[in-house]
C-alpha positions as CSV (number, residue, x, y, z in Angstrom):
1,X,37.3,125.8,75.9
2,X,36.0,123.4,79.0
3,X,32.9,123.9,80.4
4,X,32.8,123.4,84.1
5,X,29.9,123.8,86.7
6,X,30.2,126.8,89.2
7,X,30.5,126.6,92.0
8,X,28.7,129.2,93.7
9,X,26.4,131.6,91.8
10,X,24.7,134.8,92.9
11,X,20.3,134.6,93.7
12,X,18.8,135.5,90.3
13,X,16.9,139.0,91.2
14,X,14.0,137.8,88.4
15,X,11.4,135.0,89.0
16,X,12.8,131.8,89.0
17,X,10.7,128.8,88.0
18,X,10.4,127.7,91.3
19,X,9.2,130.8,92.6
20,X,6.3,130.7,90.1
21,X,5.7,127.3,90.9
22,X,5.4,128.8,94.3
23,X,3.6,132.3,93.1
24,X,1.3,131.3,90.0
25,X,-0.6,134.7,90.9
26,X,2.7,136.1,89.4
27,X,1.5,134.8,85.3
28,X,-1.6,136.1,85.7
29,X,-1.1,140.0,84.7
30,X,2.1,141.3,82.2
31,X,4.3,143.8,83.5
32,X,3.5,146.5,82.8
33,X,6.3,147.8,80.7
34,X,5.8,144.7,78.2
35,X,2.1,146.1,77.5
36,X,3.3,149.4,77.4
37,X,5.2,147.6,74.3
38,X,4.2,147.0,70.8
39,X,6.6,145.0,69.9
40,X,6.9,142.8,72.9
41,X,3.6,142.7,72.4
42,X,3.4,141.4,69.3
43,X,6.5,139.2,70.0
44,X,3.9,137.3,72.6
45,X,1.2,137.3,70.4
46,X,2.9,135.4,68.0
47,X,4.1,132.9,70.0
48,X,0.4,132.7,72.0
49,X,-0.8,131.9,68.7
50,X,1.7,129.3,67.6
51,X,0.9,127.5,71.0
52,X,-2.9,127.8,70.7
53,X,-2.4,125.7,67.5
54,X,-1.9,122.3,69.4
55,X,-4.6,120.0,69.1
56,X,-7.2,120.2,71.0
57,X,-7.1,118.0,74.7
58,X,-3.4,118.2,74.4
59,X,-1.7,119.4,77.4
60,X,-0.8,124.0,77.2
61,X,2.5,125.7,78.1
62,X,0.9,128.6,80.1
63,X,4.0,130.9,81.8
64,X,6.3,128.0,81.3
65,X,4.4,125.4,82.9
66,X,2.6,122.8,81.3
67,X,-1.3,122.9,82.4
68,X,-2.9,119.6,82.0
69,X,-6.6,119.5,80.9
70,X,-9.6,116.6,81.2
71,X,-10.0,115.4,77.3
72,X,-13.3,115.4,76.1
73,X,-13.9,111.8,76.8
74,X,-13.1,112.0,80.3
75,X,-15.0,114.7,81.1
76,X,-18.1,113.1,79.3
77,X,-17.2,110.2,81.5
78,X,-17.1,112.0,84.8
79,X,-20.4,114.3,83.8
80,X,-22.5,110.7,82.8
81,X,-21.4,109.0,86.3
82,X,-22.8,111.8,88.4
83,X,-25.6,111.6,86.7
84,X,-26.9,108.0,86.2
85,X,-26.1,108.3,90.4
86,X,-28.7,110.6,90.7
87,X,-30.8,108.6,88.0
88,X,-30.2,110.9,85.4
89,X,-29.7,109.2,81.7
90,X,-28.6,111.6,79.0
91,X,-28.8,110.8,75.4
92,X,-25.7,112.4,73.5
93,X,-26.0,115.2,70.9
94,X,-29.8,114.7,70.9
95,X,-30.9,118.3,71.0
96,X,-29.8,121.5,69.0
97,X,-30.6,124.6,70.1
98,X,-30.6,127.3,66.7
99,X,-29.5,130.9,66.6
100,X,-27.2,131.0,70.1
101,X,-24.2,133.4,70.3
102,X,-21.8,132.1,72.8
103,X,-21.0,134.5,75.3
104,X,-17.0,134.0,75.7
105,X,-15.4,135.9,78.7
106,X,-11.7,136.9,78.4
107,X,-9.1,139.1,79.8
108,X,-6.5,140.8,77.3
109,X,-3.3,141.2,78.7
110,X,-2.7,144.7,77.9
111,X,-6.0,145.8,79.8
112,X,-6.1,143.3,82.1
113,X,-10.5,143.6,82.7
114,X,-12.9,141.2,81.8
115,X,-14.6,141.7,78.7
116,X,-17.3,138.9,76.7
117,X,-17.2,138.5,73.1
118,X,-20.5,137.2,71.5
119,X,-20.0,135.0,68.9
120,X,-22.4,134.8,65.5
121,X,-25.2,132.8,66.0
122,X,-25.0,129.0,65.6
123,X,-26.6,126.0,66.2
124,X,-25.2,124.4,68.9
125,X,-25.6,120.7,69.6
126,X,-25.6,120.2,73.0
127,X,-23.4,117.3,74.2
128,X,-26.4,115.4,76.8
129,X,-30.2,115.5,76.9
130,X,-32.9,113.7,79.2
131,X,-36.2,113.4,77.3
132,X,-38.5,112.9,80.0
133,X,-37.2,115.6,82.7
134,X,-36.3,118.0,80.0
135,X,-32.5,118.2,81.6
136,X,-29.5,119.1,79.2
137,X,-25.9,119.9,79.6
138,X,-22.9,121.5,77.7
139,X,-19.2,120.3,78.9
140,X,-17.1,123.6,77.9
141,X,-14.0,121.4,75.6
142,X,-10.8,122.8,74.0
143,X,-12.3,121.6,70.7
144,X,-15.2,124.1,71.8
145,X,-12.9,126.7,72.4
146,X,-11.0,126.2,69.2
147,X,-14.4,126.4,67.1
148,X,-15.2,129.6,69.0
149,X,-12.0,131.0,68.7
150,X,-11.8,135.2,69.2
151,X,-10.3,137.3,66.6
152,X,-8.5,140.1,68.3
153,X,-8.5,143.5,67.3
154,X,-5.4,143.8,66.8
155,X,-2.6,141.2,66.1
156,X,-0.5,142.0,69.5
157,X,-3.8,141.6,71.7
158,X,-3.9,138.7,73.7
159,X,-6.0,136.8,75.8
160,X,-6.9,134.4,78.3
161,X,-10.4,133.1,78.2
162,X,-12.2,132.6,81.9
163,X,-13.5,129.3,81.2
164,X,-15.6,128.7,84.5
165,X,-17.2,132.4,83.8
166,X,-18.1,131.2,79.9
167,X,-19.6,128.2,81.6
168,X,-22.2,130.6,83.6
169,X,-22.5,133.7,80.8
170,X,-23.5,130.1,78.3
171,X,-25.7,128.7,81.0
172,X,-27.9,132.4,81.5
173,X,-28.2,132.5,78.0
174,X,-29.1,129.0,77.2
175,X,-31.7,129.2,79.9
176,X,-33.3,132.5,78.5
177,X,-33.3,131.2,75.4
178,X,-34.9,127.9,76.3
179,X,-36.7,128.4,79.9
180,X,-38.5,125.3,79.2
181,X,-35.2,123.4,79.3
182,X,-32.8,122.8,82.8
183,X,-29.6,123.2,81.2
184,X,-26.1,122.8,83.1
185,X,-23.2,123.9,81.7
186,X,-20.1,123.0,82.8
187,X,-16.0,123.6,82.6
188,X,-12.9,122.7,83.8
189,X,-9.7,125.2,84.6
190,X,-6.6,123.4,86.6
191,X,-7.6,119.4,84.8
192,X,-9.0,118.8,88.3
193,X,-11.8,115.4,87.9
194,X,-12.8,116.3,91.5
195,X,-13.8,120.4,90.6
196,X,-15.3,119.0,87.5
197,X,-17.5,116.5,89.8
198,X,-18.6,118.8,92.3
199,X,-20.0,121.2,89.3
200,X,-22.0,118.2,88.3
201,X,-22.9,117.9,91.8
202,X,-24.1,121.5,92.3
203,X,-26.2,121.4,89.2
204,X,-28.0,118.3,90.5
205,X,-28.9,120.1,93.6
206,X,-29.7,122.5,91.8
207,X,-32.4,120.0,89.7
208,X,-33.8,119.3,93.2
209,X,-34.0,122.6,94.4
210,X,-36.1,123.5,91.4
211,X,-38.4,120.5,91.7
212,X,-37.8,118.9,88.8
213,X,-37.6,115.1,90.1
């Protein structure tokens, strides 16, 4: 046998890669007839899992194409800039706040609405304090997410968590929690530095908004 290329080939009538490239809205929602689907379902939920097993701040395969994501450390780096512009000096892990159930919002593929899962309470450390101006933040990581992971209710549910709306369901409950603090949570959704920065950004007019220097 002798493999050959062809020479002419007919227009695919599924998505090609680059018409997703071109149409990302189109790996946002599963047919419907997959959902419909136990099996398929369970097919993709096995595999969602396998992939959710890389370590954390490692690049994901989401629809076929790889996402890329800040690590930890540059993240940390971007948040501590902004602020030591505005004269902002954050100690790291120098406050933890007791008994807080992380509000995680996510949309399962098969009913494609947003729901929130509340974790059990834990202490969480949060990643930057200022002493004198009573200022904190939490940076939203992968290693976060993988501590805080969801259990599904069943094992062909799954999900894709809605990092930025985490970020402000954390932020309301930090801040009822602890209304003497000015806590700024923060995420990241695309591995954009620039999004990431203007978040910072926001929060610190926010700070001045509110008075506090």
């Amino acid at each position: 046998m002798t493999v050959a290329p062809l020479k002419r080939y007919r227009i695919p009538h599924f998505p090609t890669y680059d018409f997703l490239l071109e149409h990302p809205i189109l790996l946002e929602k599963l047919p419907d007839r997959w959902c419909n689907n136990k099996l398929v379902m369970l097919a993709l939920g096995t595999l969602s899992f396998m992939m959710g097993s890389c370590k954390p701040d490692e690049p994901k395969w989401e629809g076929g194409i790889v996402v890329p994501i800040l690590t930890e450390n540059e993240a940390q780096q971007i948040i501590r800039e902004e602020a030591s512009t505005a004269g902002i000096t954050f100690i790291t892990d120098s406050l933890t706040i007791p008994n807080v159930r992380i509000p995680i919002s996510f949309i399962r593929y098969s009913h494609p609405s947003d729901s929130v899962h509340l974790t059990p309470e834990t202490n969480l450390t949060l990643d930057g304090h200022d002493t004198l101006r009573q200022i904190s933040y939490e940076f939203i990581s992968e290693t976060d997410l993988s501590q805080w992971r969801i259990q599904s209710d069943t094992l062909y549910e799954i999900y894709n968590i809605n990092r930025s709306k985490t970020a402000r369901e954390l932020q309301t409950e930090l801040r009822t929690q602890r209304p003497d603090l000015h806590v700024g949570v923060f995420s990241e959704q695309n591995g954009n530095p620039q999004d990431l920065r203007q978040q910072v950004r926001d929060f610190i007019s926010w700070l001045h908004q509110q008075g506090v220097y």
